[in-house]
N, C-alpha and C positions, 0 to 999 in steps of 0.2 A: 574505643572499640576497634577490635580488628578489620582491615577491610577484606570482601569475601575473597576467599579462596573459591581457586579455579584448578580443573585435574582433566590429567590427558590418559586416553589408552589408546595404547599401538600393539603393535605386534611383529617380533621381530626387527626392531631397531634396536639399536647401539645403545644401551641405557649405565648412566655412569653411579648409581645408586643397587643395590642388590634386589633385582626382580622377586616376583611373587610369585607363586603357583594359584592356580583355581581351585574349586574344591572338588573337583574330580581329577578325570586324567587326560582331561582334550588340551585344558587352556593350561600350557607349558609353562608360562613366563607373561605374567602381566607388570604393567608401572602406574602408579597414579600421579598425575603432576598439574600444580595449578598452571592454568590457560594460559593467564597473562604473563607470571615471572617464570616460568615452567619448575619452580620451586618442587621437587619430592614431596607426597603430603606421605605420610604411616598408613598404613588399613588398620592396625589397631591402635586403640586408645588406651591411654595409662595412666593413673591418678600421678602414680611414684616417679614416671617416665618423664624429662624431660631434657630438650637436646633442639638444634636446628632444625628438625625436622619438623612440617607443619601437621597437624590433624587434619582430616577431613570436617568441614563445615558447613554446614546447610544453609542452603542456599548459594555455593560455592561452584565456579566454574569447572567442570571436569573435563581434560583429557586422558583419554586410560590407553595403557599400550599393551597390545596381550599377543599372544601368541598363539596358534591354533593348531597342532598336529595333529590329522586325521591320517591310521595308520592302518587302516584297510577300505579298501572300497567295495561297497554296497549298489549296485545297481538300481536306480530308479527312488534310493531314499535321498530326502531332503531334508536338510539340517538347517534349525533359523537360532541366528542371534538376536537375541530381543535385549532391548535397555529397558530399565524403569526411571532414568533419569530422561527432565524434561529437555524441551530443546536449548540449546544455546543460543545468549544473546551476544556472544562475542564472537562465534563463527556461525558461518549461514546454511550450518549443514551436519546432521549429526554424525554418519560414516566417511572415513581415506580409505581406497584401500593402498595397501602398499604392494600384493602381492598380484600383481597385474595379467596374468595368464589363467589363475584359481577361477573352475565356473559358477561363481553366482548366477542367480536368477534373478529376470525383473529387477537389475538394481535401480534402487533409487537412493540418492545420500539423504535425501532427508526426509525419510521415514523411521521408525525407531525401531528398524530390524533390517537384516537382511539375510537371506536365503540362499545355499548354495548344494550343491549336490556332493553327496559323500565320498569323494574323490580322494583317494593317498595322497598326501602332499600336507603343503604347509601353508595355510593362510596369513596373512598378514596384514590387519586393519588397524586405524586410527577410530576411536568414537569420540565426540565431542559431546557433554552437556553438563546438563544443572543440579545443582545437587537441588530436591525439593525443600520450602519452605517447615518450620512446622513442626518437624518430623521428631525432632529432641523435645519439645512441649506439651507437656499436659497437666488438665484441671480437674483438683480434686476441692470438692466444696470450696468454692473458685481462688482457690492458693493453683497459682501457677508454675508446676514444676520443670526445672530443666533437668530432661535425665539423657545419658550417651546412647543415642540410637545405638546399639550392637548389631553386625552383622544384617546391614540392610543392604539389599540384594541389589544392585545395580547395573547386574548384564547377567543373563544364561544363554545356555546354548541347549536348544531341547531338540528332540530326536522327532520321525515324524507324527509319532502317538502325541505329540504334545508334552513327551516326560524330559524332566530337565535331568542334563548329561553331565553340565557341569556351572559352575557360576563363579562370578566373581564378586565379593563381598570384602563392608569396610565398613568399619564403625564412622559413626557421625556425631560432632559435638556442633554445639554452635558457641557465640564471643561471648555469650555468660560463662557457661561452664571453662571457655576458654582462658578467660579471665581469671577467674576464680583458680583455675591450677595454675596458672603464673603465682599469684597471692599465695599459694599455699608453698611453690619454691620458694619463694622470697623467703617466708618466715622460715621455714628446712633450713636454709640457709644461715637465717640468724639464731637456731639453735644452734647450728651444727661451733658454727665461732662460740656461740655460749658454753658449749662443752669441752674447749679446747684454751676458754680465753679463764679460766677460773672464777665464773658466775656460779653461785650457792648450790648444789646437788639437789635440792628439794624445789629450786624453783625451774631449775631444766627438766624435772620431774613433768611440773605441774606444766611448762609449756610443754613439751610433748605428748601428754594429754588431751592440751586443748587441739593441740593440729589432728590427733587422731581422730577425734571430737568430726571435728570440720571437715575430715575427710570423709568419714562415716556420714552427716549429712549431705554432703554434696552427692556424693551415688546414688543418693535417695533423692535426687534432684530438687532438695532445699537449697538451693544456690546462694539467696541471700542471708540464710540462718548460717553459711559456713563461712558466707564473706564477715558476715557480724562476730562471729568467735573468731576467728584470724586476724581482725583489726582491734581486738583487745591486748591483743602481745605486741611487743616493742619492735618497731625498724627498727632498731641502733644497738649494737651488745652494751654499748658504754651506758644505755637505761636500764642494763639488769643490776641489780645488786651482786657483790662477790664477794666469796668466801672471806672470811676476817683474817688478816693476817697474824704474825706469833703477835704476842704481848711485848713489851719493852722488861719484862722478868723474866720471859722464855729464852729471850733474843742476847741477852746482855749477863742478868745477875745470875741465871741459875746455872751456862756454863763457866760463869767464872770462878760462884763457888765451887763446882765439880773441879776446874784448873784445880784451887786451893787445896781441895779434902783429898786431890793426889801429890800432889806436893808435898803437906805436911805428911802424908804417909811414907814417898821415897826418903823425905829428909830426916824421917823417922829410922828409917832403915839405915842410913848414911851413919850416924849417928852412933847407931848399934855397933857393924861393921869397922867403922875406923875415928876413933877418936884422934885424930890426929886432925882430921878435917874439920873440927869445933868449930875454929873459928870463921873457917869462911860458913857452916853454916848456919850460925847465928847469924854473921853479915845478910844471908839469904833471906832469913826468917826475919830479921828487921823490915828489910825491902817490902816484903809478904805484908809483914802488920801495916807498913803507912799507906799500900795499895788498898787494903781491907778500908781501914780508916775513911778513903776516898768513897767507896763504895756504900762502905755502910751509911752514910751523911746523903749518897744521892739516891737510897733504897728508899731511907724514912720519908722519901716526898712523895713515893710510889707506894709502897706494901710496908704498912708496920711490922707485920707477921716475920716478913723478908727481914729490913732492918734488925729484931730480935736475936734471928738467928746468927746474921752477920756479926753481931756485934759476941754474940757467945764465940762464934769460930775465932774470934779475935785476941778475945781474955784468956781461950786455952793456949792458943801461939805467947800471948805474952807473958803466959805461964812456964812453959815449956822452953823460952830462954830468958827468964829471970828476970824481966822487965817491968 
């Protein structure tokens, strides 16, 4: 199992990954990044998606870095940012701020909000916390599903009616589901070589079915029904079966006879053309016949059918010069 992930929000720092917008129009530029390695986590989650970048996972350290441009001021209104994640146990405080002059109110760092008056300018805070337990699991007639929290709300900023103005949101998996889409790359993977390495077309069919299969239960947060059908296909391309190569008749006797039934046709023509050449091409058509001879002797341990026929192209050759 993975160990938890931890995520950071600031605002208005230097961020070396491509920031996020809020879902309105206060919160400019957020970053999610785990606590401890300050790793990028994604805000979304992706079955098909994968890359260095971590998910969000529950029960996961958050520092989030967000931005805040308030672009008119309001006299006597107050603005609060509220988190719904819990406190952290790796820092001893849930708000930084960074933007040292901005008037909040009453601040305290370690309550899960903070207040400030609606002031032009630009805020700039750190929030530190957890992502909650839980929150990916649920029981249905007690099968335990893991499904991707979507768009669980982890900081707003509400106006002073209490209505929220903007927020910031991110999907949440936890080490099952995370698990389980590694496994599901893995196998993508050993199709992808199955389809490039010349394994049988009806059986890259049939695994690609089954990963569709497993992906379609995993969403459904049968986690273990999709790791179950994704461990019935091979790690290794060398355990699929591959397409059959030619035959040793394909490969060998049938362009030979082809060579022959053009040959004795140019030499046909030759023939016609200029009898002056007789002799060298009876010399030819000799050569012809004791090559046949060779052939026809190693057909009859392969293809009778074959052998038959060889053996007739041979008696018209040793017709056609007097043999």
């Amino acid at each position: 199992m993975l160990p938890t992930v931890c995520f950071l929000v600031s605002i208005l720092v230097p961020i070396m990954s491509t920031p996020t917008i809020g879902r309105g129009q206060w919160i400019t530029k957020y970053e999610v990044r785990d606590l401890r390695s300050g790793v990028p986590a994604t805000p979304s989650f992706n079955w098909d998606e994968f890359g260095n970048v971590m998910p969000v996972l529950e029960g996961g350290e958050c520092n989030i870095t967000l931005t805040a441009n308030v672009t008119i001021t309001v006299p006597n209104s107050v603005l609060t940012l509220t988190t719904n994640l819990e406190h952290s146990t790796v820092v001893d405080r849930y708000w930084e701020l960074r933007t040292r002059d901005y008037p909040v109110i009453d601040y305290n760092p370690n309550r899960p909000y903070v207040k400030f008056h609606q002031i032009k300018g630009i805020l700039t805070l750190s929030l530190y916390g957890k992502v909650p337990q839980k929150i990916t699991e649920e029981s249905i007639d007690g099968i335990v599903l893991h499904k991707v929290r979507y768009s669980y709300i982890a900081l707003e900023l509400r106006s002073p009616s209490n209505e929220t103005l903007d927020s910031i949101e991110f999907d949440v998996a936890d080490n099952a589901i995370y698990d389980c889409r590694n496994l599901l790359k893995a196998k993508k993977d050993v199709l992808d070589a199955a389809k490039n390495g010349g394994v049988t077309r009806k059986y890259t069919d049939l695994f690609e079915q089954v990963i569709a299969r497993a992906k379609i239960e995993a969403n459904e947060g049968f986690i273990n029904k999709a790791n179950s059908l994704l461990n019935l296909l091979p790690s290794e391309i060398a355990d699929l079966p591959k397409e059959p190569s030619a035959s040793f008749m394909e490969t060998m006797f049938i362009p030979t006879v082809g060579g022959l039934a053009v040959g004795v046709m140019l030499i046909g023509l030759l023939f016609v053309r200029s009898k002056s050449r007789l002799n060298y091409i009876l010399s030819v058509l000799g050569d012809q016949i004791k090559e046949l001879e060779g052939l026809t002797v190693k057909a009859s341990k392969v293809d009778k059918l074959l052998s038959t026929n060889l053996d007739s192209i041979k008696e018209k050759l040793k017709s056609l010069v007097g043999m």
